[in-house]
C-alpha positions in Angstrom: 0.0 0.0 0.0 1.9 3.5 -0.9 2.5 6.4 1.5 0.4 9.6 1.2 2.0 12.5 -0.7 3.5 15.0 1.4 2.1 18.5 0.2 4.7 20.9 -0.9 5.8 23.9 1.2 5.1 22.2 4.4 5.6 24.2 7.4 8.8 23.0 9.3 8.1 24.9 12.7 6.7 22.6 15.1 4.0 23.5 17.5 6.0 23.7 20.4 7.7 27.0 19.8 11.2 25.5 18.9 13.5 27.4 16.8 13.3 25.5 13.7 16.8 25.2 12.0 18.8 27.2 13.6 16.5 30.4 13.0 16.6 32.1 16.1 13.6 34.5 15.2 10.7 32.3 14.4 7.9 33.0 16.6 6.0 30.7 19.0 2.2 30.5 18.2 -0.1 33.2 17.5 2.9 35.4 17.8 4.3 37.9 14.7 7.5 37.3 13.0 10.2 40.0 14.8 10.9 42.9 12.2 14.5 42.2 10.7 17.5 44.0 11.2 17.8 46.4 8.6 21.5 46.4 9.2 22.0 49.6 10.3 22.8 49.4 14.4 21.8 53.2 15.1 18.6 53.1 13.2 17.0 53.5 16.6 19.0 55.6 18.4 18.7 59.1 18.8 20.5 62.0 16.5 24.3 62.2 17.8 25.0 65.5 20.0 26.1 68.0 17.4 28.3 70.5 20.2 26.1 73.0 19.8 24.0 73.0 23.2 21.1 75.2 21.3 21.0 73.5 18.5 17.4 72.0 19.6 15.8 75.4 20.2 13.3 76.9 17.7 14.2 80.6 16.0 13.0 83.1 18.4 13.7 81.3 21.8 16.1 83.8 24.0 19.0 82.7 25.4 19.3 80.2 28.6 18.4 81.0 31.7 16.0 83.0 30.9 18.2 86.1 29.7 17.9 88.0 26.2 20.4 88.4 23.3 23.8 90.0 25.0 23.6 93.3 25.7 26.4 95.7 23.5 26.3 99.0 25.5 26.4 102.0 23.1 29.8 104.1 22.8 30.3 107.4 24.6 28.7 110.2 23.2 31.0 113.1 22.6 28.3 116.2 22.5 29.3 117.4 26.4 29.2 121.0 25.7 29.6 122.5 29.3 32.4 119.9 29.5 33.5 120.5 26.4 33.6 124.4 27.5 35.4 123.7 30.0 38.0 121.4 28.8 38.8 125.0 26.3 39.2 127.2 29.2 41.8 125.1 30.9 43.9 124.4 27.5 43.9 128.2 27.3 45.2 128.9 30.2 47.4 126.6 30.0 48.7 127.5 27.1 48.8 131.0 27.4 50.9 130.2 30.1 53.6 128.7 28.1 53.2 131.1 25.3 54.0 134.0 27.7 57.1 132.0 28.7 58.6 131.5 25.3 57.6 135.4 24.4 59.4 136.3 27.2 62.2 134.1 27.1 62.9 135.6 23.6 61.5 138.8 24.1 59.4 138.6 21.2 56.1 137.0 20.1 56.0 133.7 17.5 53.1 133.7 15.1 53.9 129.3 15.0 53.5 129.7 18.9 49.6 131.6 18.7 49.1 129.3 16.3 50.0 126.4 18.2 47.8 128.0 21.2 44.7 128.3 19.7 45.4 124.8 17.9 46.0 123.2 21.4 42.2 124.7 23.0 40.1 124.2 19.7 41.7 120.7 19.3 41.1 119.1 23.0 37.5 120.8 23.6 36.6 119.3 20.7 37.7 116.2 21.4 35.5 115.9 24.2 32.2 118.4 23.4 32.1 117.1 19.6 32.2 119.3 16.7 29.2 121.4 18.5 29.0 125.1 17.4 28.9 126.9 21.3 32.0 124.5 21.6 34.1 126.0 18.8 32.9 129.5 19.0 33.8 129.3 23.0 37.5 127.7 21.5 38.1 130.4 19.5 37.2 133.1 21.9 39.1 131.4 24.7 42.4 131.6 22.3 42.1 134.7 21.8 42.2 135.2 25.5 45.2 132.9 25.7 47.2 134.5 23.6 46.3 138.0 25.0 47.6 136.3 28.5 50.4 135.0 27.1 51.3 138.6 25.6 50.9 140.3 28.9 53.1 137.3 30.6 55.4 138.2 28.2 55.7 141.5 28.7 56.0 141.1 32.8 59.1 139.3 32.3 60.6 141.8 30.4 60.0 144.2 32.5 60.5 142.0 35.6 63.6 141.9 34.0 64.8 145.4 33.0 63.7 146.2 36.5 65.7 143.5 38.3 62.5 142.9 40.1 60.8 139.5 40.9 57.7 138.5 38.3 55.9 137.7 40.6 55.9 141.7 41.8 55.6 143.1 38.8 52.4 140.6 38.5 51.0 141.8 41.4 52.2 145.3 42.0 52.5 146.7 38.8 49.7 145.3 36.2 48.5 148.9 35.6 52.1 149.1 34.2 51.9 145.9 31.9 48.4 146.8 30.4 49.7 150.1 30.0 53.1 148.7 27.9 50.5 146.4 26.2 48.3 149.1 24.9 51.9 151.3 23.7 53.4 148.4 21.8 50.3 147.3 20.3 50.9 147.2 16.8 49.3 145.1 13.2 51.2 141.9 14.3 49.9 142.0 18.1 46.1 141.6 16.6 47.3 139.5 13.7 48.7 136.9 16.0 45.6 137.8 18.5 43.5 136.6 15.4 45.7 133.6 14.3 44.4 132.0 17.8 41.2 132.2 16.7 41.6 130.3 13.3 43.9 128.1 14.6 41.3 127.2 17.6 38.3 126.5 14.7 41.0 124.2 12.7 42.2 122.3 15.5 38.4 121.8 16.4 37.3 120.9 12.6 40.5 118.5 12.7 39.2 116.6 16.7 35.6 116.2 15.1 
């Protein structure tokens, strides 16, 4: 009597939940078939750190800790006028000082020197007060002054001088006496130099701003 045929494809798990030829994945009953490996071992993983720590904020978010974009403080404004004012008055008398000294050390008056004087004032009060008008028009006028001073110093010494008397006397005692020489020996060149300050103070500001 001959054996039944054997239908083809016949299943080769067996009931009891076995792996069935050395295939580790076959599932027990009423149980789905594991998804493959695809191969790639970080399919599941999560992205990889980039270095950024905000790379996983959305555009608009503010910075951490609860603070806004970094704060860039604005630079110094140079438009001080009454500082600016005052930064002319002291280069004047400064510097009428020392153009009184080299007048007198000399005994004569350098146009390079007023000049220089009124270059000096206009230049530094602009440099802090800014190219403002009342800041120029107060360098100019405080040059003029400077240079005035520095005449009259100049004149003291020579007279302190001729008189063998201290400069400091002559100064105190005998001002009356130096306007006085001032106003004789005025001459072209006296104003000339008077209004060289000036130009020289409007320059030097022009130049600073």
């Amino acid at each position: 009597m001959s054996q039944p045929v054997q239908p083809p494809n016949q299943p080769q798990q067996p009931f009891g939940g076995q792996p069935v030829d050395g295939n580790p994945y076959a599932g027990g009953p009423g149980q789905g078939a594991p998804a493959a490996p695809t191969g790639n071992p970080y399919g599941q993983q999560s992205p990889a750190p980039t270095g950024n720590p905000f790379a996983g904020q959305q555009p608009g978010q503010g910075a951490p800790f609860g603070g806004g974009a970094p704060f860039t403080p604005a630079p110094p404004a140079r438009n001080n006028v009454l500082l600016g004012v005052a930064v002319a008055l002291g280069a004047a008398i400064v510097a009428g000082i020392l153009y009184g000294v080299i007048a007198g050390s000399i005994e004569r008056e350098v146009g390079y020197a007023a000049v220089g004087v009124g270059f000096l004032v206009g230049f530094a009060a602009s440099k802090v007060g800014g190219s403002n008008p009342a800041v120029i028009a107060a360098s100019a006028v405080f040059s003029i002054g400077a240079v005035y001073v520095g005449q009259l110093i100049g004149i003291s010494m020579i007279l302190a001088d001729l008189a063998q008397i201290p400069f400091s006397e002559v100064v105190g005692d005998h001002f009356d006496t130096v306007t006085k020489a001032w106003s004789e020996e005025a001459d072209f060149m006296t104003y000339l130099f008077l209004g060289l300050g000036a130009v020289a103070a409007v320059g030097g500001a022009k130049k600073a701003g």
